[in-house]
mmCIF file as Biopython writes it, N, C-alpha, C and O atoms, coordinates in Angstrom:
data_model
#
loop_
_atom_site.group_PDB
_atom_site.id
_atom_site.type_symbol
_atom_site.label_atom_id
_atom_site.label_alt_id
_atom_site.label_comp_id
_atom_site.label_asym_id
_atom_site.label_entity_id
_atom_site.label_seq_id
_atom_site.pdbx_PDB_ins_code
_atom_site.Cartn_x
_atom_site.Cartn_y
_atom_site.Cartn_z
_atom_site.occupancy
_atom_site.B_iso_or_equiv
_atom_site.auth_seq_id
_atom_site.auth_asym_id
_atom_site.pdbx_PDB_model_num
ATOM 1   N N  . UNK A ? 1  ? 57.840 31.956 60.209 1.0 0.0 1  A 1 
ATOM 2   C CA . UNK A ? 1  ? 57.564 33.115 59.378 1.0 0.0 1  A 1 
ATOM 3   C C  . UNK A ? 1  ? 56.056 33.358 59.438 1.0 0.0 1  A 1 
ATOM 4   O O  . UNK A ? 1  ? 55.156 32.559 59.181 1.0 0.0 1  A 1 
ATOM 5   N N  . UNK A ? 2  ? 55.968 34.710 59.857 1.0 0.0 2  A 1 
ATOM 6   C CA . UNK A ? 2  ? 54.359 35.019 59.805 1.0 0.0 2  A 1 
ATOM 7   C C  . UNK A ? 2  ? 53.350 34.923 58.450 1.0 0.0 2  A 1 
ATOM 8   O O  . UNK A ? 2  ? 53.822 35.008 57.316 1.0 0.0 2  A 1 
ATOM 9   N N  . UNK A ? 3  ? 52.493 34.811 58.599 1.0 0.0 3  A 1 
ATOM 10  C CA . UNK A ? 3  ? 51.513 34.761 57.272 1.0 0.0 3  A 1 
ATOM 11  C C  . UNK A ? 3  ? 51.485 36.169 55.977 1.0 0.0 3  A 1 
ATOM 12  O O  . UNK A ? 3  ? 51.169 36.138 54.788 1.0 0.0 3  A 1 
ATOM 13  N N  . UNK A ? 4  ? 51.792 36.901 56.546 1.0 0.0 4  A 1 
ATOM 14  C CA . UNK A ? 4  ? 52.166 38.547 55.991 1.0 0.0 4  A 1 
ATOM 15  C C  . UNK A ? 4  ? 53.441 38.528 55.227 1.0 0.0 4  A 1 
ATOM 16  O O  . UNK A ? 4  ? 53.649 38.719 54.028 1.0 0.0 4  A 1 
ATOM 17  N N  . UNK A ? 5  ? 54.577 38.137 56.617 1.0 0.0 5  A 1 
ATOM 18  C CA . UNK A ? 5  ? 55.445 38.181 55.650 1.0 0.0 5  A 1 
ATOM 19  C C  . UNK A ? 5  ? 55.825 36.999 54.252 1.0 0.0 5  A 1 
ATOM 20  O O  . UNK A ? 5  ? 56.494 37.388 53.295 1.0 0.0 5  A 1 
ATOM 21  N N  . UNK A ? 6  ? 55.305 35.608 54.335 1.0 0.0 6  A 1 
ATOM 22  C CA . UNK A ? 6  ? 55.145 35.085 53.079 1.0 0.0 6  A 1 
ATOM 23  C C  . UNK A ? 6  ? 54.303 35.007 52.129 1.0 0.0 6  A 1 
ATOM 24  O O  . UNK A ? 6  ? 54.342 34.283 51.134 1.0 0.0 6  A 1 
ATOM 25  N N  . UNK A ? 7  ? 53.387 35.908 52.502 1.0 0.0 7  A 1 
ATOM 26  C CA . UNK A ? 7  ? 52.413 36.678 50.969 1.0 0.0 7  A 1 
ATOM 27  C C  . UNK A ? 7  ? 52.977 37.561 50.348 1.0 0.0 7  A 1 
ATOM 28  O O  . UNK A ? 7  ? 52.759 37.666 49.141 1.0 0.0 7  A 1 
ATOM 29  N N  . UNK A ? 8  ? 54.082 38.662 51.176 1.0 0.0 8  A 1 
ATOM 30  C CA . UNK A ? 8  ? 54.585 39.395 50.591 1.0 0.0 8  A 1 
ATOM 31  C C  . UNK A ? 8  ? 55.381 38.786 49.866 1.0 0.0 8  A 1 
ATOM 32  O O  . UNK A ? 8  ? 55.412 39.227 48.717 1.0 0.0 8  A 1 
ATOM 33  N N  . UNK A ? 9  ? 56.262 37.665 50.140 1.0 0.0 9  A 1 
ATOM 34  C CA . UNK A ? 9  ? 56.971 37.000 49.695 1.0 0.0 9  A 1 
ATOM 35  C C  . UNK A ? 9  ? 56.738 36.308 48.433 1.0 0.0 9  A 1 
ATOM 36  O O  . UNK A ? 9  ? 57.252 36.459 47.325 1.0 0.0 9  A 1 
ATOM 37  N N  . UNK A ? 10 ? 55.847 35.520 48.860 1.0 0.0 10 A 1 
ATOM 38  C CA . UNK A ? 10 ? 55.194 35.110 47.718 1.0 0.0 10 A 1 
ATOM 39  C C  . UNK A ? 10 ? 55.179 36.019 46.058 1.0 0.0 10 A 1 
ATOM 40  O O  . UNK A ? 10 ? 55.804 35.959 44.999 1.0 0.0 10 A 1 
ATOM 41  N N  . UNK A ? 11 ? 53.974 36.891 46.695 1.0 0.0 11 A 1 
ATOM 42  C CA . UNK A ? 11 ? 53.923 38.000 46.122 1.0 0.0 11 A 1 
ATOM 43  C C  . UNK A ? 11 ? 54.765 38.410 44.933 1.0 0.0 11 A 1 
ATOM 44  O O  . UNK A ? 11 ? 54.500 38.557 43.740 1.0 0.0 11 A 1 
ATOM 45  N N  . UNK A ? 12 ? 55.975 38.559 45.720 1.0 0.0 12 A 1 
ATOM 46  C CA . UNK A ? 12 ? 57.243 39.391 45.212 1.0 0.0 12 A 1 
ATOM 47  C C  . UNK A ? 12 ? 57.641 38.612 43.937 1.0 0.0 12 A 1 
ATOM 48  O O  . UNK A ? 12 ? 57.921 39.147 42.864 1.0 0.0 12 A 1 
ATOM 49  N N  . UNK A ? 13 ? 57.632 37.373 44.165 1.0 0.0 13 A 1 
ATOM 50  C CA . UNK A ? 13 ? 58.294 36.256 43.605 1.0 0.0 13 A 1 
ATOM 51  C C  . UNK A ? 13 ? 57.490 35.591 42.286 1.0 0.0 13 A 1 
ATOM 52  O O  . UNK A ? 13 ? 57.773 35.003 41.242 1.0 0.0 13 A 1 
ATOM 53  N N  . UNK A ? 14 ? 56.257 36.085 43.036 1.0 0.0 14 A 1 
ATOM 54  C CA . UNK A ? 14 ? 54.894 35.737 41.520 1.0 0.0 14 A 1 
ATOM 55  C C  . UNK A ? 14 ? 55.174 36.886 40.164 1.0 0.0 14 A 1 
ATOM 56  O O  . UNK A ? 14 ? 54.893 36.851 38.966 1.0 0.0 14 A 1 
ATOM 57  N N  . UNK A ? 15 ? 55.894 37.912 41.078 1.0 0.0 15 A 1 
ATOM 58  C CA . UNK A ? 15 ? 55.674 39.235 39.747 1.0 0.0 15 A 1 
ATOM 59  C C  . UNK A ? 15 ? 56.548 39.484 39.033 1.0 0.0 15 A 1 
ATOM 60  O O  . UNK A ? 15 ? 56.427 40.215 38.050 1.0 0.0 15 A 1 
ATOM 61  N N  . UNK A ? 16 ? 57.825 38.803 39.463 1.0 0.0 16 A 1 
ATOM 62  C CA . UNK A ? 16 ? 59.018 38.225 38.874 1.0 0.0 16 A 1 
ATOM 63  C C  . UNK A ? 16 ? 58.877 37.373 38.058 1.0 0.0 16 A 1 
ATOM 64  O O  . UNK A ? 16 ? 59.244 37.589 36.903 1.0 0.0 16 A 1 
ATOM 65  N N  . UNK A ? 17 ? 58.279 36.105 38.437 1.0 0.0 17 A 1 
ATOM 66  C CA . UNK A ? 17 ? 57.875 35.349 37.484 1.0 0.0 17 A 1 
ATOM 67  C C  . UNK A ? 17 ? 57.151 35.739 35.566 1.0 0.0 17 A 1 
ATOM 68  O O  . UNK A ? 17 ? 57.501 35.575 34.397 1.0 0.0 17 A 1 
ATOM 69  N N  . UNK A ? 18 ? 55.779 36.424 36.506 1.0 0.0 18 A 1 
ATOM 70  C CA . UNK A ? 18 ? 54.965 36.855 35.497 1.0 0.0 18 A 1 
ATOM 71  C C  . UNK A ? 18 ? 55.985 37.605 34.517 1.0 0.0 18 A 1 
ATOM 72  O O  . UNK A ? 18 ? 55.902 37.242 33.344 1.0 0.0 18 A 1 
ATOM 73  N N  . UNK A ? 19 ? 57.008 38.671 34.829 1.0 0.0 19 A 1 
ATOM 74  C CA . UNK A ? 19 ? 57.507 39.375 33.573 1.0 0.0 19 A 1 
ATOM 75  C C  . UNK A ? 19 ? 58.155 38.771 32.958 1.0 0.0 19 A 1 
ATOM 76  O O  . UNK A ? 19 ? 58.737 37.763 33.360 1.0 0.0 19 A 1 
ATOM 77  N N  . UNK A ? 20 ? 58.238 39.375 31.475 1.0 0.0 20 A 1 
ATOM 78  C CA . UNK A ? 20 ? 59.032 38.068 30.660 1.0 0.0 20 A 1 
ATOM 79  C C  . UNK A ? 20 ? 60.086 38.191 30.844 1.0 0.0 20 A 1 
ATOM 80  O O  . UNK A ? 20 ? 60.598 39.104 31.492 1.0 0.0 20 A 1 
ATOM 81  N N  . UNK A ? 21 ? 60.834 36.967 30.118 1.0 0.0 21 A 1 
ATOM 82  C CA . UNK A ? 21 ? 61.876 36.413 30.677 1.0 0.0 21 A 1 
ATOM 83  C C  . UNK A ? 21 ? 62.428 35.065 29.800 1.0 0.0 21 A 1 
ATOM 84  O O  . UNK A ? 21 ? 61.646 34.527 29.016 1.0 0.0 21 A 1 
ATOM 85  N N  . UNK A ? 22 ? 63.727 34.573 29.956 1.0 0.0 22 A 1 
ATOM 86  C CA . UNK A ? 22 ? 63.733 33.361 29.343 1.0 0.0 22 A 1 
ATOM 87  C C  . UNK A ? 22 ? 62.607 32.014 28.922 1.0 0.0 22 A 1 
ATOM 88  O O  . UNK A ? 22 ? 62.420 31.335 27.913 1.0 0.0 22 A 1 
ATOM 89  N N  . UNK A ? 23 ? 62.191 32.059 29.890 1.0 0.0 23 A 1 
ATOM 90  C CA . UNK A ? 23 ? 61.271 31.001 29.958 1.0 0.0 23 A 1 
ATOM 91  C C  . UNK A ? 23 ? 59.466 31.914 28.999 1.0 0.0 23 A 1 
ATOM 92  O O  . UNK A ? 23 ? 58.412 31.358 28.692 1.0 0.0 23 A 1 
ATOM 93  N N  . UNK A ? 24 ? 59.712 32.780 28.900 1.0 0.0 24 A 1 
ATOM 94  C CA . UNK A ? 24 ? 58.298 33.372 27.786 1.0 0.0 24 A 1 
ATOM 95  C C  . UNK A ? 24 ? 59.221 33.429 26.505 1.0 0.0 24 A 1 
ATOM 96  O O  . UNK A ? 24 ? 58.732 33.521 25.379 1.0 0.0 24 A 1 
ATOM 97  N N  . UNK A ? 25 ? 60.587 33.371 26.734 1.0 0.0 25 A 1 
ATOM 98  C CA . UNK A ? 25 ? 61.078 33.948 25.318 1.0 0.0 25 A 1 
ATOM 99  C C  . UNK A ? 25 ? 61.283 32.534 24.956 1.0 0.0 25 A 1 
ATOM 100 O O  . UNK A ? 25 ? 61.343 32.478 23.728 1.0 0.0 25 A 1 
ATOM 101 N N  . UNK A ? 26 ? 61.440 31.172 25.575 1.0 0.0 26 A 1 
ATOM 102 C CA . UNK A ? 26 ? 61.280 29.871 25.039 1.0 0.0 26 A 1 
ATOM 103 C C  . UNK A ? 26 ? 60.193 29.574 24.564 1.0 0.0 26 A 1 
ATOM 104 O O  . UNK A ? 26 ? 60.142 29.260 23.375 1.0 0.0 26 A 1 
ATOM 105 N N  . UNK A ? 27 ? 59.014 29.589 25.369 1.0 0.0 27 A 1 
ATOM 106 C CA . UNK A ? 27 ? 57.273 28.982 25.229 1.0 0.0 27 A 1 
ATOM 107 C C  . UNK A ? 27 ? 57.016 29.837 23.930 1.0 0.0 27 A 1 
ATOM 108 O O  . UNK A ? 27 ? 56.474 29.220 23.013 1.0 0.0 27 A 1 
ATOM 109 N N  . UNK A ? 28 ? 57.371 31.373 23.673 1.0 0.0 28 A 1 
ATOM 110 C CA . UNK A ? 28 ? 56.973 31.738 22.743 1.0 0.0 28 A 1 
ATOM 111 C C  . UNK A ? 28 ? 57.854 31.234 21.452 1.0 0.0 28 A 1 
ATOM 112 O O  . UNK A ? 28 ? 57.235 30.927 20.433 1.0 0.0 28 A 1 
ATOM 113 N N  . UNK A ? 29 ? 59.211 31.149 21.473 1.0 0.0 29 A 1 
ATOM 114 C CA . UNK A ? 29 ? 60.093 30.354 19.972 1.0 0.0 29 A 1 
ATOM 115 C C  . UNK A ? 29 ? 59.287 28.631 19.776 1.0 0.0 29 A 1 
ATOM 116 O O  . UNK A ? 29 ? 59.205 28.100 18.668 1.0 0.0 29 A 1 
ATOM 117 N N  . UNK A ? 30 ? 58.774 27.986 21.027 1.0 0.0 30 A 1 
ATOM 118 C CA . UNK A ? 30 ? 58.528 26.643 20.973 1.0 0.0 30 A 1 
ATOM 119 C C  . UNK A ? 30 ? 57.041 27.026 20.705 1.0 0.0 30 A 1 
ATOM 120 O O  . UNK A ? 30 ? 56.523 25.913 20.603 1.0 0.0 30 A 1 
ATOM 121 N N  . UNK A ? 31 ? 56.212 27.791 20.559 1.0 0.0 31 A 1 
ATOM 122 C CA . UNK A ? 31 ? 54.561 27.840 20.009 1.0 0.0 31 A 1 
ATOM 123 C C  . UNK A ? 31 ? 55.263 28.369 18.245 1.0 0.0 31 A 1 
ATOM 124 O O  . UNK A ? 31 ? 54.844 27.794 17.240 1.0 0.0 31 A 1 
ATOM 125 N N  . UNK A ? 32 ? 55.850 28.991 18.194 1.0 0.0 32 A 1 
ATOM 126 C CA . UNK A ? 32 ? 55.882 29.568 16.473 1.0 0.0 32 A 1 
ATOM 127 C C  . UNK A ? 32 ? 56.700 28.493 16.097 1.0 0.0 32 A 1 
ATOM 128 O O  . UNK A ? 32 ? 56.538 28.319 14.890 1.0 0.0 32 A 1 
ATOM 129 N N  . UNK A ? 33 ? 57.626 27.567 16.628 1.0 0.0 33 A 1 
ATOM 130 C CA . UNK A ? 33 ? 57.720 26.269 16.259 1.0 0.0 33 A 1 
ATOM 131 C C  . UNK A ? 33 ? 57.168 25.087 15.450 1.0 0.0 33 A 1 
ATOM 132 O O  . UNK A ? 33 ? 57.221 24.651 14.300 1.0 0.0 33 A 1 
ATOM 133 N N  . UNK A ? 34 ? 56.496 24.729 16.877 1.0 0.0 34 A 1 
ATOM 134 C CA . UNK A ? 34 ? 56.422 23.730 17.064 1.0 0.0 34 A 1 
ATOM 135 C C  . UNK A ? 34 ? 54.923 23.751 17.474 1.0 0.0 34 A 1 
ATOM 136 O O  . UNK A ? 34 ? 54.465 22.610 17.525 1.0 0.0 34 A 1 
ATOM 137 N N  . UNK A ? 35 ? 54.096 24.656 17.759 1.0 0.0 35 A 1 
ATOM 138 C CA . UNK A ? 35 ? 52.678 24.717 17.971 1.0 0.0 35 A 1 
ATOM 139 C C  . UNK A ? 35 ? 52.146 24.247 18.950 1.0 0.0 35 A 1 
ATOM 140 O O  . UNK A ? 35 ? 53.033 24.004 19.768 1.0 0.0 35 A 1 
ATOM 141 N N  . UNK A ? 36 ? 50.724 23.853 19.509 1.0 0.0 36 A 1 
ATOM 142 C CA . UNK A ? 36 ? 50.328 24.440 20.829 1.0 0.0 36 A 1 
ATOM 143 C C  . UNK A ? 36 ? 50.577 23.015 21.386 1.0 0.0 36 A 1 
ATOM 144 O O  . UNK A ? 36 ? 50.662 23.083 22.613 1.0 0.0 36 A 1 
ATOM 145 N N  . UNK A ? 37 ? 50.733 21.675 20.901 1.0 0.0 37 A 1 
ATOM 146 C CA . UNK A ? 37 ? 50.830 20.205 21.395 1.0 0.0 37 A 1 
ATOM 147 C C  . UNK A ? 37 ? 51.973 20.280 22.119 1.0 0.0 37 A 1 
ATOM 148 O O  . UNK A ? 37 ? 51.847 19.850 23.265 1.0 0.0 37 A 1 
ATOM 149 N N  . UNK A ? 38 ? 52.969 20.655 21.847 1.0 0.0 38 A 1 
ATOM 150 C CA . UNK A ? 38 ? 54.432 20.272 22.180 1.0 0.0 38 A 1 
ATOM 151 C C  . UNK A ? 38 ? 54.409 21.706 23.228 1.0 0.0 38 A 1 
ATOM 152 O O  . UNK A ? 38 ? 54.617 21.558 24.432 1.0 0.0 38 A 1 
ATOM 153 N N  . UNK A ? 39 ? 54.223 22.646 22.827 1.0 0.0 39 A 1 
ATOM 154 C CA . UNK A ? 39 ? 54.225 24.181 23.539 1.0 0.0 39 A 1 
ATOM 155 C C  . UNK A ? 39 ? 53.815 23.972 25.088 1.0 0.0 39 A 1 
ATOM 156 O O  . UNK A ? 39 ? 54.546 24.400 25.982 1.0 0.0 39 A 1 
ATOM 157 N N  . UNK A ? 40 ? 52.634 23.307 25.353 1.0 0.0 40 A 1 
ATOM 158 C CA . UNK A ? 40 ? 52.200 23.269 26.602 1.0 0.0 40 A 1 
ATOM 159 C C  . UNK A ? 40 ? 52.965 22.157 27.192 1.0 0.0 40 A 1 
ATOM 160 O O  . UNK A ? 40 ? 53.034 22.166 28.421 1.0 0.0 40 A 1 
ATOM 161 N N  . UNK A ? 41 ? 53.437 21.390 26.686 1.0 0.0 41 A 1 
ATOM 162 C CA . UNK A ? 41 ? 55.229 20.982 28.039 1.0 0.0 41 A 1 
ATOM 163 C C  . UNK A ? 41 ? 55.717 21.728 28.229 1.0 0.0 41 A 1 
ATOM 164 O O  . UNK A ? 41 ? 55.932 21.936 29.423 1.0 0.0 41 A 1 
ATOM 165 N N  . UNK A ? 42 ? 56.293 22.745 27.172 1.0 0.0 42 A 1 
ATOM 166 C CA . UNK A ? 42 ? 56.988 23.979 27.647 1.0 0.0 42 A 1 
ATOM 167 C C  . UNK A ? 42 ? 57.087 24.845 28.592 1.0 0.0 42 A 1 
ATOM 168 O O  . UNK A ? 42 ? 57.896 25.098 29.486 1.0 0.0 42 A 1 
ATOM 169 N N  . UNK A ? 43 ? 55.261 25.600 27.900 1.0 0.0 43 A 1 
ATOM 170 C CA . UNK A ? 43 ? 54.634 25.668 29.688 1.0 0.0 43 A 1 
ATOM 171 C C  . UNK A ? 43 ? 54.650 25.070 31.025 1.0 0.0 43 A 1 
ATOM 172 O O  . UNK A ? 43 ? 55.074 25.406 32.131 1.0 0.0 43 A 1 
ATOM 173 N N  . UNK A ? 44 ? 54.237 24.392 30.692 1.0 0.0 44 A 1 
ATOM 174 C CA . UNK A ? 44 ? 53.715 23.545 32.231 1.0 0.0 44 A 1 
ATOM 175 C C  . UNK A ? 44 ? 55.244 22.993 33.044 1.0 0.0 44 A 1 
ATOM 176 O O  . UNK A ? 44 ? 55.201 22.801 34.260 1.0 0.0 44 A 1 
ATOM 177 N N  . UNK A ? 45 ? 56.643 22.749 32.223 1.0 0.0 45 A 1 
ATOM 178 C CA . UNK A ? 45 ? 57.844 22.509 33.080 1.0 0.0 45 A 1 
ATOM 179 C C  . UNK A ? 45 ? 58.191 23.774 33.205 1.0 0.0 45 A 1 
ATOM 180 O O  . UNK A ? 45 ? 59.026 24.045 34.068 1.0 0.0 45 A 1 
ATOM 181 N N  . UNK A ? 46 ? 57.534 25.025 32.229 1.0 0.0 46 A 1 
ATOM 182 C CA . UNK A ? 46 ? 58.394 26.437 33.093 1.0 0.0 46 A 1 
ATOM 183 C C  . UNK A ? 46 ? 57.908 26.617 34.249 1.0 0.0 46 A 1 
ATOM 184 O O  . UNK A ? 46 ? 58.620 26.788 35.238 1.0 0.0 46 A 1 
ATOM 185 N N  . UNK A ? 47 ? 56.160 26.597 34.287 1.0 0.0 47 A 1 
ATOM 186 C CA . UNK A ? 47 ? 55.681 26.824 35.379 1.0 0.0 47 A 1 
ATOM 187 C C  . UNK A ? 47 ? 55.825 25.628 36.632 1.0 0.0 47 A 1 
ATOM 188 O O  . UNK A ? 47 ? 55.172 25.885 37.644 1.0 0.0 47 A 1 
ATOM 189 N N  . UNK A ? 48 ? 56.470 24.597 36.640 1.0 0.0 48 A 1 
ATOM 190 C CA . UNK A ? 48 ? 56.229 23.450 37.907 1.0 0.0 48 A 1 
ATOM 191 C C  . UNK A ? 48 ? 57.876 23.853 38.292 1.0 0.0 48 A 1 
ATOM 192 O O  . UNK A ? 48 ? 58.207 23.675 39.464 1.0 0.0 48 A 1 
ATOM 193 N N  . UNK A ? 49 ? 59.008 24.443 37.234 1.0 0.0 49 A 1 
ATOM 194 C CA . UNK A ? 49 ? 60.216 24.574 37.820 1.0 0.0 49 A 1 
ATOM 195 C C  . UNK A ? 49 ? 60.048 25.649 38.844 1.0 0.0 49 A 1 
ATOM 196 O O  . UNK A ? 49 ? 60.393 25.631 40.026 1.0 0.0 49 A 1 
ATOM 197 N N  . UNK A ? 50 ? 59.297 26.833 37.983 1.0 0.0 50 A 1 
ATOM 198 C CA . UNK A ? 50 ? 59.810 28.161 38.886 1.0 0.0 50 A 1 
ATOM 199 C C  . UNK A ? 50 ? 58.498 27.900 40.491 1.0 0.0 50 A 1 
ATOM 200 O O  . UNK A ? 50 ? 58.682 28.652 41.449 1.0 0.0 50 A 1 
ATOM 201 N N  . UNK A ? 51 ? 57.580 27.080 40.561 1.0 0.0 51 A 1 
ATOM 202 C CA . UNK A ? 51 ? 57.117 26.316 41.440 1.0 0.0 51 A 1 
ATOM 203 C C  . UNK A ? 51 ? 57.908 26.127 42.845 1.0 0.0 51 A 1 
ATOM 204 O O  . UNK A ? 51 ? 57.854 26.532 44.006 1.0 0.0 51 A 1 
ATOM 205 N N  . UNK A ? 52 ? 58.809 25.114 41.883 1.0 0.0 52 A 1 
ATOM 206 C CA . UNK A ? 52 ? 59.858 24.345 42.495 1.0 0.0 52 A 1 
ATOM 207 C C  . UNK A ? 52 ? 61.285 25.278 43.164 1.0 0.0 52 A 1 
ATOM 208 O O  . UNK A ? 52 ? 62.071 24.938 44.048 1.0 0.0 52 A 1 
ATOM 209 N N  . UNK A ? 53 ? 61.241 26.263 42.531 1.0 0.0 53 A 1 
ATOM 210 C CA . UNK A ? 53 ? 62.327 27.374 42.297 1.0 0.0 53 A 1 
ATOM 211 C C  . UNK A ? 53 ? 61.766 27.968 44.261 1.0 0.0 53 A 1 
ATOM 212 O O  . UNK A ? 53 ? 62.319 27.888 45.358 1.0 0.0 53 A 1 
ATOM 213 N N  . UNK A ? 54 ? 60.356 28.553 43.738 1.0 0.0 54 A 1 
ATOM 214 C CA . UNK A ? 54 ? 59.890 29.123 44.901 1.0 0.0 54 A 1 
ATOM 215 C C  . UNK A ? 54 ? 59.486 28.816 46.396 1.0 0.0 54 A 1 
ATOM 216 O O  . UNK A ? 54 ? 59.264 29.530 47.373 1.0 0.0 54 A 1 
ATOM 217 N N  . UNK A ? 55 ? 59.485 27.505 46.175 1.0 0.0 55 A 1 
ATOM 218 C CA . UNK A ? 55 ? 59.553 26.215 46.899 1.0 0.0 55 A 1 
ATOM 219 C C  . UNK A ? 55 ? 60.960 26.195 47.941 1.0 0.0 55 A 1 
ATOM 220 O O  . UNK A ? 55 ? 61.262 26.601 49.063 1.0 0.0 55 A 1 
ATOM 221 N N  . UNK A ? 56 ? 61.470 25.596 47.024 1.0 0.0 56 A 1 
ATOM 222 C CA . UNK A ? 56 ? 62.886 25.999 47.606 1.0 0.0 56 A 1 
ATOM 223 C C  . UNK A ? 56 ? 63.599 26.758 47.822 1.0 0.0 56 A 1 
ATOM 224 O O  . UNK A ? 56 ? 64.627 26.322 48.340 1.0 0.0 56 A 1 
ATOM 225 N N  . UNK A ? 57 ? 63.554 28.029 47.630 1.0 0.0 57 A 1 
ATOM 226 C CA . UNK A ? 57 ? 64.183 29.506 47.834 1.0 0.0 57 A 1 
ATOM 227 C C  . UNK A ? 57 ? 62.863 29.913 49.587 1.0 0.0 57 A 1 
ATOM 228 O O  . UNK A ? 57 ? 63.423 30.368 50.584 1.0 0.0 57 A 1 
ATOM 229 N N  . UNK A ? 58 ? 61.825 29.750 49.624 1.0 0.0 58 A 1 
ATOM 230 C CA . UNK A ? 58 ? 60.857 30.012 50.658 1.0 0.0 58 A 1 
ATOM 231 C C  . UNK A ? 58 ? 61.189 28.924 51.648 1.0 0.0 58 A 1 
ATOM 232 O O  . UNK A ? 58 ? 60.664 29.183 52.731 1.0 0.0 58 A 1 
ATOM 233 N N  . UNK A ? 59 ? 61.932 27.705 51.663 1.0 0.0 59 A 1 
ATOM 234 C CA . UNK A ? 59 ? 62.094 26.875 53.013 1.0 0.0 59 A 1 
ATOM 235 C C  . UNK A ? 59 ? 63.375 27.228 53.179 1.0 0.0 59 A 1 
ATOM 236 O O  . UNK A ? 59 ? 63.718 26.695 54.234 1.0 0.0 59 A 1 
ATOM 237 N N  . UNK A ? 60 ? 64.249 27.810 52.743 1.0 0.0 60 A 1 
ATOM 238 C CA . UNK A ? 60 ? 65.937 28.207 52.501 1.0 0.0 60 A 1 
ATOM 239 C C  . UNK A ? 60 ? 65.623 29.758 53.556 1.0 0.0 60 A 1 
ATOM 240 O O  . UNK A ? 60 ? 66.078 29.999 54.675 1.0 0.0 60 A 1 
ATOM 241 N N  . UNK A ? 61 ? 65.195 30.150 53.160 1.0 0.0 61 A 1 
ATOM 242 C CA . UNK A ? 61 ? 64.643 31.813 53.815 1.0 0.0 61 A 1 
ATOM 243 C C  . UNK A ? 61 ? 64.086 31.241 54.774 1.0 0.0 61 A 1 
ATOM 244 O O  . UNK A ? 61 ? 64.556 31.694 55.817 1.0 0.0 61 A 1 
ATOM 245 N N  . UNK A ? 62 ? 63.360 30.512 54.953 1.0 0.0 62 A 1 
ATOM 246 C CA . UNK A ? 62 ? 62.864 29.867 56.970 1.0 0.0 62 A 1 
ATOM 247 C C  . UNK A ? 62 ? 63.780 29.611 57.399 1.0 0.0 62 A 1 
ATOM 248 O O  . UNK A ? 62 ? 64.069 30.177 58.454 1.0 0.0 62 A 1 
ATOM 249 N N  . UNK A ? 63 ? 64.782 28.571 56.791 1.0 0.0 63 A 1 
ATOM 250 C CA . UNK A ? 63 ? 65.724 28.047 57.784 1.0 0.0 63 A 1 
ATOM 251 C C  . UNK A ? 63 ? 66.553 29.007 57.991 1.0 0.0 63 A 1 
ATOM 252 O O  . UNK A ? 63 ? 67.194 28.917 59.038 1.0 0.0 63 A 1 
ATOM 253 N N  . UNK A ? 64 ? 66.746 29.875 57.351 1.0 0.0 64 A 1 
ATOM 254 C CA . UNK A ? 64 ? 68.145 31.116 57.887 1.0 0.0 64 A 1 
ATOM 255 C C  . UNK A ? 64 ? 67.058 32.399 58.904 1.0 0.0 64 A 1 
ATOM 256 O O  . UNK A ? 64 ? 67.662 32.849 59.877 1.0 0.0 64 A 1 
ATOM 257 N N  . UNK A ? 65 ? 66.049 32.774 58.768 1.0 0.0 65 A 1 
ATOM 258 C CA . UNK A ? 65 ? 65.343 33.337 59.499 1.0 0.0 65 A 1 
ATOM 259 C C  . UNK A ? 65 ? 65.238 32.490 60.619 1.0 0.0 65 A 1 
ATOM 260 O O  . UNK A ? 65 ? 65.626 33.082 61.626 1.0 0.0 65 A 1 
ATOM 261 N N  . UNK A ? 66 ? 64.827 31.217 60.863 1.0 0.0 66 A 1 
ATOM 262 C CA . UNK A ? 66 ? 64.162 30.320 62.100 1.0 0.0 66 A 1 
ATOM 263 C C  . UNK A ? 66 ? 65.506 30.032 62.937 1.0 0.0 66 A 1 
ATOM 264 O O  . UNK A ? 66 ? 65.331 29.867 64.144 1.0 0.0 66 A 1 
ATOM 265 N N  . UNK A ? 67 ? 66.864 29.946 62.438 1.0 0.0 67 A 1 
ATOM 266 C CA . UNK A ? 67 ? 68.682 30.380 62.969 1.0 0.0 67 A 1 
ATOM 267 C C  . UNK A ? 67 ? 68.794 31.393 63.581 1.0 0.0 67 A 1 
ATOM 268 O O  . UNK A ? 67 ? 69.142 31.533 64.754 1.0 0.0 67 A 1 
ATOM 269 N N  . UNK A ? 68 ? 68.441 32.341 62.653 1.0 0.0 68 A 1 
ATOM 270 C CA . UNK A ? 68 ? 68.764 33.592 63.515 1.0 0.0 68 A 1 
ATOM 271 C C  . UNK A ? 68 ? 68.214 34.319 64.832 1.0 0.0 68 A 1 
ATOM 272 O O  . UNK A ? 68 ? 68.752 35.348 65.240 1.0 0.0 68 A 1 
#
């Protein structure tokens, strides 16, 4: 996969992220909770999953592109 097309990729997948979504509608019930100690696990496993999410959805898309 060229460098273009996985920035776009990337890209695409960052701006998805950014809008809210389950994972802002958790971090935000777990900060009016439970406050900013406990909150930033919240954070930090939403952000290392969808990481992980993009991770693996971007080597899944090579291997069916690098097949074909």
């Amino acid at each position: 996969m060229d460098t273009l097309t996985w920035l776009t990729y990337v890209g695409v997948i960052f701006a998805l992220i950014i809008f809210p979504g389950p994972v802002a509608l958790l971090c935000t019930s777990h900060g009016l909770k439970f406050g900013r100690k406990h909150t930033t696990a919240t954070v930090l496993g939403g952000a290392l999953s969808s990481l992980v999410l993009m991770m693996v959805s971007s080597l899944g898309l090579g291997a069916i592109l690098a097949a074909s």
